[in-house]
N, C-alpha and C positions, 0 to 999 in steps of 0.2 A: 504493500500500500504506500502511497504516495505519502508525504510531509503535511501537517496538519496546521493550517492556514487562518491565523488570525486579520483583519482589514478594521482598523480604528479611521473611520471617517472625519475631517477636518474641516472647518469652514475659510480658511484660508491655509497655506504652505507655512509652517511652524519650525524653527530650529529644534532638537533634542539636547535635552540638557541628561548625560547620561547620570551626573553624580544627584541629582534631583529623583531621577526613576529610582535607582538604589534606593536613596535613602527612605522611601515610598513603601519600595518593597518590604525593606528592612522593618518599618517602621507596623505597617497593616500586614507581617507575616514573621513574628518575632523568633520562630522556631524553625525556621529554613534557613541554611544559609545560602548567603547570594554575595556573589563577587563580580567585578568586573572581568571579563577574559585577558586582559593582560597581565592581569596576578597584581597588578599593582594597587595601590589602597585607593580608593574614587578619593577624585579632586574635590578639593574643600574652596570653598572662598567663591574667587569669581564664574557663572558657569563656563564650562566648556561647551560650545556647539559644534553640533556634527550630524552628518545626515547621517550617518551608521553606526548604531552600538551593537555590540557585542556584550553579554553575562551570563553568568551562568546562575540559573534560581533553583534550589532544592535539588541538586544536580545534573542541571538536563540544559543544555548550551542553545541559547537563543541569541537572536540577532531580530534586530529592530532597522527597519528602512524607511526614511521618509520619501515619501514621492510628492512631490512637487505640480500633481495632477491628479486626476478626482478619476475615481474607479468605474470603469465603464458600464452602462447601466446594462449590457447584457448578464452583468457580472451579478447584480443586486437586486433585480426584478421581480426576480419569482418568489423569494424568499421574504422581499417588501411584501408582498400580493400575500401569500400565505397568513402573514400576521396585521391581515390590514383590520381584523376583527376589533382584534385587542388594543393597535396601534395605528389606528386612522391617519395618522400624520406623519407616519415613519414615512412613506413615499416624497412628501415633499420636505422632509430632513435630508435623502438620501439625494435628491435630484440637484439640493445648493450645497451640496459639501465639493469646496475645491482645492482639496488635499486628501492625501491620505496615507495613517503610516503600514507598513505589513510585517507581520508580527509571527515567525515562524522558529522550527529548531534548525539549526546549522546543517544536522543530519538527519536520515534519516529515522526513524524514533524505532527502536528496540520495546518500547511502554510506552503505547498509544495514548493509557489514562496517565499516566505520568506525567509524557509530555501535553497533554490536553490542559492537564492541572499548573502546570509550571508557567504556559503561555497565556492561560485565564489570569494567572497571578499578575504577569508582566502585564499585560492589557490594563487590567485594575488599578494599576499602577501607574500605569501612562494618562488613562482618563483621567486619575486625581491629580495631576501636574500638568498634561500640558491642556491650556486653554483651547477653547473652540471645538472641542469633540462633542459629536451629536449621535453618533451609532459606531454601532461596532457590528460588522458580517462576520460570522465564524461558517468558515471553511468554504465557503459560496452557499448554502444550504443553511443558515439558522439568523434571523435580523434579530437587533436589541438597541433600542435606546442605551447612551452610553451610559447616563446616569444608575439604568437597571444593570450593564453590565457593571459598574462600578461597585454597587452595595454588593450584589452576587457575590463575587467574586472573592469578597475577604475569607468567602468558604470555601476557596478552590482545592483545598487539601482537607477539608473535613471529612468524616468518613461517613456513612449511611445513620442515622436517617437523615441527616444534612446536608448530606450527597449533594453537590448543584447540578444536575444532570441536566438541569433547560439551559443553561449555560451552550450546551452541545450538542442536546436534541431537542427537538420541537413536536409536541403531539398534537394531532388534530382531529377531533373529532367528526364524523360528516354524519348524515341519515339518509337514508335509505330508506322512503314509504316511513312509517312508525318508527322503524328500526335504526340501532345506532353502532354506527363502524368506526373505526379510528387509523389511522396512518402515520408515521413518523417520520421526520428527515433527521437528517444528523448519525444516526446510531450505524450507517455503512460505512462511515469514515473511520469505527472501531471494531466491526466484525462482522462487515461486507455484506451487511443484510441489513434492511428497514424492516417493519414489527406493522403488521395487517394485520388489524382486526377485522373479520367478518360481521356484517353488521346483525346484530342482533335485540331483541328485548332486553335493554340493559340501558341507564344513565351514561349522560356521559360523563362525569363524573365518576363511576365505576369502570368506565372504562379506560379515561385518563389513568386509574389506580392501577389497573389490570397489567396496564402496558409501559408504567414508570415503573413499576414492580421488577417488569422484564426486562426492562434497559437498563437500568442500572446492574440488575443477576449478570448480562452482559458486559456490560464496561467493565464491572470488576472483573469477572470472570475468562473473558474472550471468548470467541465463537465456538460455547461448549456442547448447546443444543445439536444434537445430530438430528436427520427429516425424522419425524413420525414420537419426539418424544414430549416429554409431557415438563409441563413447570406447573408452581405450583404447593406453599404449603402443606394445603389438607384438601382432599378427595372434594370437594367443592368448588375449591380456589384454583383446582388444578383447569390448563389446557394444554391441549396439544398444540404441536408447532411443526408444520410443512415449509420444506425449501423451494418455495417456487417463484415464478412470475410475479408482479402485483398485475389483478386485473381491471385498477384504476392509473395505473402509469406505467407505460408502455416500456419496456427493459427492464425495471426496477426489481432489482432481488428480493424479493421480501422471508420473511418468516411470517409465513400466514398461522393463524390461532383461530380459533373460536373461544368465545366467554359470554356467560349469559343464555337466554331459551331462544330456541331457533323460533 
C-alpha cells in the first residue's frame, strides 16, 4: 500500500516555523517523543522559515511540504460532497483555500495505525500554529474542518474507547425503501477493504455502532477477517463479513456484512 497522505488546506501560502510545530507537538502530546531529523535540538528565539520540515513524532519520520498552490478540486470533491450533511460549508472552505501544506511519512509505513496516528498528531499541530487553516483532507477520501481536526487529534494515540477513528474513516449511513445500509471511506487505506452494510431494519445509529465497532477491530488488528467469517461479541452482535465488490460503487472492495432483520 501506498504512503498515507495528510492535505492541511490554507487560505493564503504561509512560511513553516518548524521549532513552533515541535514545540506544539511537545507541548499537546507530552508522552511521545518528537525530534527534529537532524538530531539537532529545534531552534529557540527567532523562527526559522522553510518550506520543508522534516521530524520524527513517536517514532515514525514525517516530512511536512508547503505548496504555494491550492489543491486541485478533482483532489477534494467527493469527499467535500460526502460530508456536505454535517458540513454545508466545507465546499466553499475548500474552493478559497490558496495554499496548502502535505503532511506525509518519509517512507513507506511498516504500521499503517502508527503512522496514521503520528501524522494526525503533526497535523494537530500544524492547525494550532500556523494561521489561516480551514480543512484538512486525509488521504483524498475523508474532509474535516481544521478546527475539528485540531481538538481530535490531541487523541491520536489514545487507545479504544477513545480511539479517533473518524479522524481516518468516514461512515455513512444511506436507506434503502425503510431500510438502512451504511458504507465507509477511509478504512482501505488500512486493510484494502471498505465495510458495506447491507441495508437492513436497523437505526442508523446502530449501524454507525455496528461498523465503528468493525473498523476500528480492523485498524488495530489488520486485515484479519478472512471471506465468510463472523465479528462480533455475542451471538446477537455477531455478523458475517464477505470479500467482495460494493454494489453501490463500482470497483470498490468492500467487506460486505449484514446487521439487523432483513
Amino acid at each position: 500500500m501506498r504512503r498515507l497522505i495528510a492535505y492541511v488546506l490554507l487560505d493564503a501560502d504561509r512560511p513553516l516555523d518548524p521549532a513552533a510545530v515541535i514545540a506544539a507537538l511537545r507541548q499537546r502530546h507530552p508522552n511521545k517523543p518528537v525530534e527534529p531529523m537532524t538530531g539537532a535540538a529545534p531552534p529557540t528565539g527567532r523562527a526559522i522559515e522553510a518550506a520543508t520540515m522534516m521530524l520524527r513524532c513517536a517514532g515514525v519520520e514525517i516530512v511536512v511540504m508547503a505548496m504555494a498552490m491550492p489543491l486541485p478540486e478533482a483532489e477534494w470533491k467527493l469527499p467535500v460532497l460526502r460530508v456536505f450533511p454535517q458540513w454545508p460549508d466545507g465546499g466553499a472552505v475548500f474552493s478559497a483555500h490558496k495554499a496548502h501544506l502535505v503532511v506525509t511519512t518519509i517512507a513507506d509505513p511498516s504500521d499503517r495505525l502508527a503512522s496514521a496516528r503520528s501524522i494526525a498528531a503533526v497535523v494537530g499541530a500544524l492547525v494550532a500554529v500556523v494561521p489561516g487553516c480551514g480543512a484538512v483532507l486525509w488521504d483524498a477520501v475523508v474532509a474535516h474542518p481544521a478546527q475539528t481536526w485540531e481538538a481530535a487529534s490531541r487523541d491520536a494515540f489514545a487507545p479504544y474507547p477513545v480511539f479517533p477513528y473518524p479522524l481516518w474513516v468516514s461512515l455513512h449511513p444511506f436507506k434503502e425503501g425503510e431500510k438502512i445500509g451504511l458504507i465507509s471511506f477511509g478504512l482501505s487505506s488500512f486493510v484494502g477493504r471498505e465495510i458495506e452494510l447491507e441495508p437492513r431494519i436497523i437505526t442508523a445509529a446502530e449501524a454507525m455502532h455496528k461498523a465503528a465497532g468493525l473498523a476500528v477491530y480492523l485498524m488495530q488488528n489488520g486485515p484479519v477477517l478472512k471471506d465468510g467469517e463472523t465479528f462480533g461479541a455475542t451471538p446477537t452482535e455477531r455478523i458475517q463479513v464477505r470479500h467482495v465488490q460494493s454494489k453501490r460503487v463500482p470497483g470498490l472492495a468492500v467487506l460486505h456484512a449484514t446487521a439487523g432483520v432483513a
